[in-house]
LOFINU-422025 format. One record per atom (N, C-alpha, C, O): residue number from 1; residue in three letters; x, y, z. Coordinates in steps of 0.001 Angstrom, whole numbers, plus 524288, in hexadecimal, padded with zeros to 5 digits. Example, Ala and Ser with C-alpha at 12.3 -4.5 7.8 and 13.67 -1.06 7.14 Angstrom:
2
    i   aa     px     py     pz
    1  Ala  83386  7E9C6  81E78
    1  Ala  8300C  7EE6C  81E78
    1  Ala  83390  7F31C  81E78
    1  Ala  8379C  7F309  82111
    2  Ser  83232  7F736  81BA8
    2  Ser  83566  7FBDC  81BE4
    2  Ser  83264  8001E  81EBE
    2  Ser  83461  80472  81F67
REM end
This chain:
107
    i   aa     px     py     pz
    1  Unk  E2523  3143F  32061
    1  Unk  E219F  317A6  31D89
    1  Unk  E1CA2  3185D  320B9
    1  Unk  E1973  314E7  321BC
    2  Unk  E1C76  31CBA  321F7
    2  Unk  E1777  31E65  3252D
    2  Unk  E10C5  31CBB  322B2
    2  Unk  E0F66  31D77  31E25
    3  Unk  E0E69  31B1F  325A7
    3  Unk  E089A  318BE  32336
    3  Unk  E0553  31E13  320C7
    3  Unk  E05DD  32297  32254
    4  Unk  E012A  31BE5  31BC9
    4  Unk  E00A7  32237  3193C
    4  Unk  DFAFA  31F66  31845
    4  Unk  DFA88  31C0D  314D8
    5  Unk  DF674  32106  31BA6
    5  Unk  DF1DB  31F93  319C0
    5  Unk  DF07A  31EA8  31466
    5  Unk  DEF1A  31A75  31280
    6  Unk  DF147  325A9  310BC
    6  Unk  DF004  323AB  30A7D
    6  Unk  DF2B5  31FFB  30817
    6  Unk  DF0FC  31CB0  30509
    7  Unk  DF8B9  320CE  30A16
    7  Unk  DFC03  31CBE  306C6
    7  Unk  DF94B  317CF  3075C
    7  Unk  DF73F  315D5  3037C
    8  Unk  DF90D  315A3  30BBC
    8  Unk  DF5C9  31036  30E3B
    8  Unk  DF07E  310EE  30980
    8  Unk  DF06C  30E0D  305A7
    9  Unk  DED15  31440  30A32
    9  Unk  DE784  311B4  306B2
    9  Unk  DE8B7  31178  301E7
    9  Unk  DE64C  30EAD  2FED3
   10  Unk  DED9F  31520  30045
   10  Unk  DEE89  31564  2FB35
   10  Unk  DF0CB  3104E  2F7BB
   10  Unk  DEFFA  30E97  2F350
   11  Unk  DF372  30F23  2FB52
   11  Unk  DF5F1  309DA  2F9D8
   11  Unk  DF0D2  304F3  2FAC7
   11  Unk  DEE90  3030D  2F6FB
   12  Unk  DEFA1  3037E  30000
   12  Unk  DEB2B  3003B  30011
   12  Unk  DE911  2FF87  2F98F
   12  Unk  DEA36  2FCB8  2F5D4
   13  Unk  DE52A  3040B  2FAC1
   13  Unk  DE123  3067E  2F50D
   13  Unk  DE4CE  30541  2F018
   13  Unk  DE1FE  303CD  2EC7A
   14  Unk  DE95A  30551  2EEE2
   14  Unk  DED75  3043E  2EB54
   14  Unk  DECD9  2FDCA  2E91A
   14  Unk  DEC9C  2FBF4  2E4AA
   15  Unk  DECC3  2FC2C  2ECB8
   15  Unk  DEF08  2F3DF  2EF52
   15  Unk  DE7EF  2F18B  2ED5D
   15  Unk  DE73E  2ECCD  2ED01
   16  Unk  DE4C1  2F423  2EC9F
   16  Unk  DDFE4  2F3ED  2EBAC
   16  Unk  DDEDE  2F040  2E6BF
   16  Unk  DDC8B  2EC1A  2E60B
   17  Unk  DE2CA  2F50F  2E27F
   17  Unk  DE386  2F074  2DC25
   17  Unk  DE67F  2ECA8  2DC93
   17  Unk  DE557  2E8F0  2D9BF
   18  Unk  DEA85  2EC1F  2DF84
   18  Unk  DED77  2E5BA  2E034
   18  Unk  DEBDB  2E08A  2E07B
   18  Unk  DE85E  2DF44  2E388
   19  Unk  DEE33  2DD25  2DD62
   19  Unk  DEC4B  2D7D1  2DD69
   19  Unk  DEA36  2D5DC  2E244
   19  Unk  DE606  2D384  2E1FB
   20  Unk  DECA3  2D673  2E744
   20  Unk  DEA53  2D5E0  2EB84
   20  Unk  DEC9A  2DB1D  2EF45
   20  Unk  DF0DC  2DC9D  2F0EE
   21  Unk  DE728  2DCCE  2EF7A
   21  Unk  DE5E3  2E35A  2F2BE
   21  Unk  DE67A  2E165  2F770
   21  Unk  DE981  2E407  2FA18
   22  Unk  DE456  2DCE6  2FA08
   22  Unk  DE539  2DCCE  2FFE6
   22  Unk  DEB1D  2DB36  30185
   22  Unk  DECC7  2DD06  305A6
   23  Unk  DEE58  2D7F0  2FE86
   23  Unk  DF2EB  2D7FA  2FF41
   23  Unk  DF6EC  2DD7E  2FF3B
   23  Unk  DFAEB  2DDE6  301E0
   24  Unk  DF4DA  2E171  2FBAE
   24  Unk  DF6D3  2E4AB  2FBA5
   24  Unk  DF6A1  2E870  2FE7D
   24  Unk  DFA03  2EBD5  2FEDC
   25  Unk  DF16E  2E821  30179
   25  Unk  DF162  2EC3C  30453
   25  Unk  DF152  2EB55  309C9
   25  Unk  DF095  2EEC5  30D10
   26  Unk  DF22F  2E638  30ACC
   26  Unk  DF232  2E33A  30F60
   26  Unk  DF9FC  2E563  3101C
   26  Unk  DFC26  2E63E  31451
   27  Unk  DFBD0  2E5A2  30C3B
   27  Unk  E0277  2E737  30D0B
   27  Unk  E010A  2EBCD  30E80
   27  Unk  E0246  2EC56  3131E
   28  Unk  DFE5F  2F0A1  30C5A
   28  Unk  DFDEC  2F537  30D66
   28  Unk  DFE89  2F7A7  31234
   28  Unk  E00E9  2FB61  3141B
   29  Unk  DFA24  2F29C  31415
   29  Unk  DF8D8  2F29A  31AD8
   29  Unk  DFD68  2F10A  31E8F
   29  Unk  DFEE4  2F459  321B7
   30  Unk  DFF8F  2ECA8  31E73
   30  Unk  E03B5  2ECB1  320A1
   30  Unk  E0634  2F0B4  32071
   30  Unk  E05B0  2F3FB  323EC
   31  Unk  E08D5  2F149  31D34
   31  Unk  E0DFF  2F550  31BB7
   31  Unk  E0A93  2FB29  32130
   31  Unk  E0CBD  2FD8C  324C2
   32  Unk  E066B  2FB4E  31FCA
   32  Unk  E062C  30011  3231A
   32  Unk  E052F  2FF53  327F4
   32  Unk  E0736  30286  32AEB
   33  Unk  E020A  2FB47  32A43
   33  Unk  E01C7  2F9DF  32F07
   33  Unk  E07AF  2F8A5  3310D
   33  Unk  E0791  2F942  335D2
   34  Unk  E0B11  2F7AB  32FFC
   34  Unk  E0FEF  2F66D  33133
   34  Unk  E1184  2F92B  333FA
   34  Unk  E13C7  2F7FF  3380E
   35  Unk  E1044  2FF72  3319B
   35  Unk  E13B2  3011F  334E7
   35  Unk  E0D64  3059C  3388F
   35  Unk  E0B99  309BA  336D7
   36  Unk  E0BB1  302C8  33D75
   36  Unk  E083A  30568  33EEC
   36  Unk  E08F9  30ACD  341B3
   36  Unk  E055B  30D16  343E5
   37  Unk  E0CEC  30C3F  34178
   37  Unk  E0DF2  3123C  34575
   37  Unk  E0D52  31693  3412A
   37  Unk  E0D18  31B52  341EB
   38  Unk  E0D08  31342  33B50
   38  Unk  E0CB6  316A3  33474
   38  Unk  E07A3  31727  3354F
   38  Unk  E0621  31ADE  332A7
   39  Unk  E0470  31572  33781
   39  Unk  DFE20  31422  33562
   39  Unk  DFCC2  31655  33947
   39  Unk  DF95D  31926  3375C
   40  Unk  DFCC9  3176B  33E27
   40  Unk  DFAFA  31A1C  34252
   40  Unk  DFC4A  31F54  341F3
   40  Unk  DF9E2  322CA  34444
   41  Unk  DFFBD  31FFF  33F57
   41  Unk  E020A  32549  33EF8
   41  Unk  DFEE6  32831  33B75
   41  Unk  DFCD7  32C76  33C45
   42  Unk  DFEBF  325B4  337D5
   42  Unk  DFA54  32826  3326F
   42  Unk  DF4CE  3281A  33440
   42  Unk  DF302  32C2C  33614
   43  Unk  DF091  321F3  333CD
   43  Unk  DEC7B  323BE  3383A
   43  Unk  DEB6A  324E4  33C3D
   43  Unk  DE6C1  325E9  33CD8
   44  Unk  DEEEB  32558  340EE
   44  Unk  DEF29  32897  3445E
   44  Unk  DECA8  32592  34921
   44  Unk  DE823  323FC  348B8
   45  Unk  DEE9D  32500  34C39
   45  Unk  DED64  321B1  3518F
   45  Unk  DE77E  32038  35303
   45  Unk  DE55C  32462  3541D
   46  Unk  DE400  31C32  3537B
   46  Unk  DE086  31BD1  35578
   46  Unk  DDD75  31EFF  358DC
   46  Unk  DE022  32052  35CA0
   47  Unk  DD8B9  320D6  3590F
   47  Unk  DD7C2  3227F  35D62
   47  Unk  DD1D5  3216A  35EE5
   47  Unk  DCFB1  3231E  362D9
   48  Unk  DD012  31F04  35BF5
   48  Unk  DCA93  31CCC  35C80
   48  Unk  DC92C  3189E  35883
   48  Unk  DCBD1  31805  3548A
   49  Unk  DC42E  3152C  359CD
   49  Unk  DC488  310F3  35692
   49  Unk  DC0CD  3141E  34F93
   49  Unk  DC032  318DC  34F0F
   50  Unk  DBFFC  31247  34DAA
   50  Unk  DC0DE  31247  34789
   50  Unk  DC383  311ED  34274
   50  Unk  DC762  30F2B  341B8
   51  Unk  DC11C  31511  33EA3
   51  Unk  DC49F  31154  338DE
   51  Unk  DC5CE  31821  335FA
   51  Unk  DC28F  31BA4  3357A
   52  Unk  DC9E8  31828  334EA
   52  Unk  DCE5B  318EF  331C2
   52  Unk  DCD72  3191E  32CF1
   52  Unk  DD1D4  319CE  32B14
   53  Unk  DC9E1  318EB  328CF
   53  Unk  DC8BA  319DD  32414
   53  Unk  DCD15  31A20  3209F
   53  Unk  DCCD9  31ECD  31F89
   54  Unk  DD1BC  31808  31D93
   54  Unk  DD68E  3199E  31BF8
   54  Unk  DD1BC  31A4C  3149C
   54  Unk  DD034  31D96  31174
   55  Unk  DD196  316F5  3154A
   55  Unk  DCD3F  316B7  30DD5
   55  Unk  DC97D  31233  30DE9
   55  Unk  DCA48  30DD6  30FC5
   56  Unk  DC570  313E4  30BAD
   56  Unk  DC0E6  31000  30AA3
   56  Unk  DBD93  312F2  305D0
   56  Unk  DBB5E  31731  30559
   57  Unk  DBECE  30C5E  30106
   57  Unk  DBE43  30BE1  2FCB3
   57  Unk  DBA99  30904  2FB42
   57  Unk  DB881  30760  2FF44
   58  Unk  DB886  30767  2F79B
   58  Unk  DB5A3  30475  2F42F
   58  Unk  DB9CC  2FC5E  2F502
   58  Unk  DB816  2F7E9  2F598
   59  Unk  DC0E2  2FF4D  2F46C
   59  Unk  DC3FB  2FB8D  2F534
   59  Unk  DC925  2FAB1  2F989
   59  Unk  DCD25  2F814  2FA12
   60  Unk  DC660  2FE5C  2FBD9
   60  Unk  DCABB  2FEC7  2FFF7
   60  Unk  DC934  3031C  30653
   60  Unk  DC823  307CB  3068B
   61  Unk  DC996  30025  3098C
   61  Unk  DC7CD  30284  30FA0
   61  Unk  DCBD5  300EF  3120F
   61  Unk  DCC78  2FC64  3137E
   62  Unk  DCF4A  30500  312D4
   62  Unk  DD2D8  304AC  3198A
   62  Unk  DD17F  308A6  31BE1
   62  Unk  DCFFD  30CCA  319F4
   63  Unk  DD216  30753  32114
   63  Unk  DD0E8  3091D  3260D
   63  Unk  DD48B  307DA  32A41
   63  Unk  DD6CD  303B0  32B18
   64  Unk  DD4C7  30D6E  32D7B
   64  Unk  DD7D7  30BCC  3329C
   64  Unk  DD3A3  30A41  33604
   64  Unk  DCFEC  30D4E  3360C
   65  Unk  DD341  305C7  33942
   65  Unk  DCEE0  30502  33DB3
   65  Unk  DD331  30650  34349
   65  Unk  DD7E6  305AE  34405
   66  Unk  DCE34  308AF  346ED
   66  Unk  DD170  30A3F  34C24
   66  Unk  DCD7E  30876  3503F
   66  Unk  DC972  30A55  3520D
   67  Unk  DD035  3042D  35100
   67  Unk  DC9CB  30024  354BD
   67  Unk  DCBF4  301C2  35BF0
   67  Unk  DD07F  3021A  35D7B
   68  Unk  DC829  30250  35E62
   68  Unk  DC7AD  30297  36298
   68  Unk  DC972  2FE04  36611
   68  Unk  DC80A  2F9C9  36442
   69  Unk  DCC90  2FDA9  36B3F
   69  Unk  DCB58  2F8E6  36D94
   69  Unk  DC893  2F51D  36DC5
   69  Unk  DC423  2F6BF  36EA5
   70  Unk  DC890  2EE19  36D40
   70  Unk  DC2EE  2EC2B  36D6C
   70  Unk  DC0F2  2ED18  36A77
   70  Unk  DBD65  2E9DD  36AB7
   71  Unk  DBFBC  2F0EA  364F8
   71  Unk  DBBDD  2F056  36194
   71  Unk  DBDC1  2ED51  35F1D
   71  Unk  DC225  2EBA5  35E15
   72  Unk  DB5DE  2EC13  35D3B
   72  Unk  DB643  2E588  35A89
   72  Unk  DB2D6  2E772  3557B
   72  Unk  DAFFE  2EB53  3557C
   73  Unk  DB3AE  2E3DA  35103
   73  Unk  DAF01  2E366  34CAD
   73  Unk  DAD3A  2E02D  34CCD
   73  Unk  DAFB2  2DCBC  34F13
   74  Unk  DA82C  2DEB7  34AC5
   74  Unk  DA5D0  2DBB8  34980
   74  Unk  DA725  2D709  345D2
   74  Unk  DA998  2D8F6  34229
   75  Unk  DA6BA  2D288  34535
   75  Unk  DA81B  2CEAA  3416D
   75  Unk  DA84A  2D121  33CCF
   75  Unk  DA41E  2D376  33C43
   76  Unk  DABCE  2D1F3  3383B
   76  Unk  DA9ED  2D374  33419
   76  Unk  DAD99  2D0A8  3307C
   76  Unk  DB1EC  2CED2  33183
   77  Unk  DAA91  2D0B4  32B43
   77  Unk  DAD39  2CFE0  32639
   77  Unk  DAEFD  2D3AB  322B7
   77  Unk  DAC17  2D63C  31FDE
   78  Unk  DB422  2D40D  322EF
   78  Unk  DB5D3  2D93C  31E9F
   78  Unk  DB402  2D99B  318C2
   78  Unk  DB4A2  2DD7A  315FB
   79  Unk  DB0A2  2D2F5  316A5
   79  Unk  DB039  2D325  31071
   79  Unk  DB351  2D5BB  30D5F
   79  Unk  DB16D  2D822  309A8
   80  Unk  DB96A  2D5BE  30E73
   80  Unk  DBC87  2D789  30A89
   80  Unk  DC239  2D5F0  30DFC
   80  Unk  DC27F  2D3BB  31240
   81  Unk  DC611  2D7A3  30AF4
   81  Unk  DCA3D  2D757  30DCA
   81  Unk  DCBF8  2DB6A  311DA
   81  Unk  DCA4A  2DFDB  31118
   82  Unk  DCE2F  2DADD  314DD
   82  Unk  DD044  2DFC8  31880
   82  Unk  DD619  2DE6E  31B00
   82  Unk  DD856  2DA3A  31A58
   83  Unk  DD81B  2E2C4  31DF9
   83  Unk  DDE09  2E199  31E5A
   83  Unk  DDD2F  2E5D9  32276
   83  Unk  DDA5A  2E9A9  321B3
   84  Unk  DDFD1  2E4F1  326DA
   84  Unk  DE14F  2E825  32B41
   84  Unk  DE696  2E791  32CE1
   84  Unk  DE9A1  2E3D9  32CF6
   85  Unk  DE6EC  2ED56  32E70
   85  Unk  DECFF  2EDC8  3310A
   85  Unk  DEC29  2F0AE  33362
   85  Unk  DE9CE  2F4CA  3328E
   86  Unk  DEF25  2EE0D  3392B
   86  Unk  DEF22  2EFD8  33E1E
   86  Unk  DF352  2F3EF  33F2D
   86  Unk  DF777  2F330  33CD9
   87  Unk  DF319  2F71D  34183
   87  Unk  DF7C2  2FDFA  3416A
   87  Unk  DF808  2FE33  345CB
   87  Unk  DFC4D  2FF1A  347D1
   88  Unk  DF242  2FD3D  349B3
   88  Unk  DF465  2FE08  34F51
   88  Unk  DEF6A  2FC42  35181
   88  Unk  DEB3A  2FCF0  34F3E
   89  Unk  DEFEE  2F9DB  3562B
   89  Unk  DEDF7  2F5F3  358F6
   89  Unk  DEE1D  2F017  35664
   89  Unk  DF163  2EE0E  35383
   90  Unk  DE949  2EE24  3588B
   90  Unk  DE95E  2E735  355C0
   90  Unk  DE2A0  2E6B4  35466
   90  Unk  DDEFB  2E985  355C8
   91  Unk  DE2BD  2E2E8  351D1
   91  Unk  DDCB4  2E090  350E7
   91  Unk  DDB5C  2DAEE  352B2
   91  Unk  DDCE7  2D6CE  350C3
   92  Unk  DD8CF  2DB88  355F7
   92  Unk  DD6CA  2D4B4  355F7
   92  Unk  DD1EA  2D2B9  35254
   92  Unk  DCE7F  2D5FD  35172
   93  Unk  DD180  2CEF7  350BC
   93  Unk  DCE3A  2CBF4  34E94
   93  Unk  DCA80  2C8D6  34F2B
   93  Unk  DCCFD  2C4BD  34EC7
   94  Unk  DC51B  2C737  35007
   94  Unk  DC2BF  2C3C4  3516B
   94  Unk  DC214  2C248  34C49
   94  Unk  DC173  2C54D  34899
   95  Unk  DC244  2BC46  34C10
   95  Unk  DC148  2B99B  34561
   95  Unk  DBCB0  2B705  34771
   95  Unk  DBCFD  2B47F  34B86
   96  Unk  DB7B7  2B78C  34479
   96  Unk  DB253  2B5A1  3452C
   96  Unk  DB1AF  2B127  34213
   96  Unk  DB528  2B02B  33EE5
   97  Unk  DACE2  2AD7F  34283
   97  Unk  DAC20  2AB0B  33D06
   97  Unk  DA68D  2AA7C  33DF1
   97  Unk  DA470  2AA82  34243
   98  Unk  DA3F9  2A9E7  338CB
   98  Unk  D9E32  2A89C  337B0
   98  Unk  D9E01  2A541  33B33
   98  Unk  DA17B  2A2B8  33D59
   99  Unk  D98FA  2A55E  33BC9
   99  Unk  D952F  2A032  33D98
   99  Unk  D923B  29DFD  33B45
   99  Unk  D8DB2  29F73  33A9A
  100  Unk  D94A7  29907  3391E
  100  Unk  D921D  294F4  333D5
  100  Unk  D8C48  29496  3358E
  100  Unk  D8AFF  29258  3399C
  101  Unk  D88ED  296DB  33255
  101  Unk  D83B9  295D3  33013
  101  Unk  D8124  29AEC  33384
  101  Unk  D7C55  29B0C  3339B
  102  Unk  D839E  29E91  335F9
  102  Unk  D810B  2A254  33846
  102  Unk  D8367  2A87F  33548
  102  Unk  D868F  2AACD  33815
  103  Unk  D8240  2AAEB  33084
  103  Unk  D842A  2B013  32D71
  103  Unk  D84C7  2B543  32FA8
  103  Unk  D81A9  2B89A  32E29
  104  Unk  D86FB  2B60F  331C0
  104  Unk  D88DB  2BA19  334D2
  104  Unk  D8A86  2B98E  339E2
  104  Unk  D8B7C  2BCCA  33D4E
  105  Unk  D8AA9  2B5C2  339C3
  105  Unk  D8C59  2B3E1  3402D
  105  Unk  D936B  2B166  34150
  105  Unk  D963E  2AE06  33F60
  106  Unk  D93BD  2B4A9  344C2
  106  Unk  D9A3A  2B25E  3451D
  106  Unk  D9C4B  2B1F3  34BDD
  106  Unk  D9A3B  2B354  34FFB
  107  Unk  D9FF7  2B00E  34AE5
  107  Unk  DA1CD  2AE3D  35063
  107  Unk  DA874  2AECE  35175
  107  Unk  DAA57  2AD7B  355AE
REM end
């Protein structure tokens, strides 16, 4: 089954009232990242770095991100849950941690 942007937010946005929304929509994600040649096909090949806007709610923000070589972010805290799925390329990770008795400081 070919990947269908609305279908995708529609369902997400759906999984929202469920006993547990991130489980549910964490399946969502799979199921479509699975098949990544569905998802490239619909948003359409990279061609510069930025974000993809699919919906952003009061309860709900997906986005396609299209990061450049080497780009990096900054340490951050999502203060909520989040879920990524990868369609094409990879992500690396740096995992930071505080620095006991210094507030904003990490290493």
């Amino acid at each position: 089954m070919p990947f269908d942007r609305d279908r995708f937010v529609a369902d997400c946005a759906a999984s929202l009232d469920e006993s547990d929304p991130q489980v549910a929509i964490q399946d969502h994600l799979a199921r479509a990242v699975s098949d990544h040649v569905a998802v490239l096909a619909e948003l359409g090949e990279p061609t510069s770095a930025g974000l993809d806007v699919l919906v952003a709610s009061p309860r709900l923000t997906i986005f396609a991100a299209r990061w450049a070589p080497n780009m990096t972010l900054s340490p951050h805290n999502h203060e909520m849950w989040a879920l990524i799925g990868l369609y094409s390329g990879r992500e690396d990770n740096i995992f930071w941690r505080r620095l006991p008795g210094s507030p904003g400081r990490v290493e």
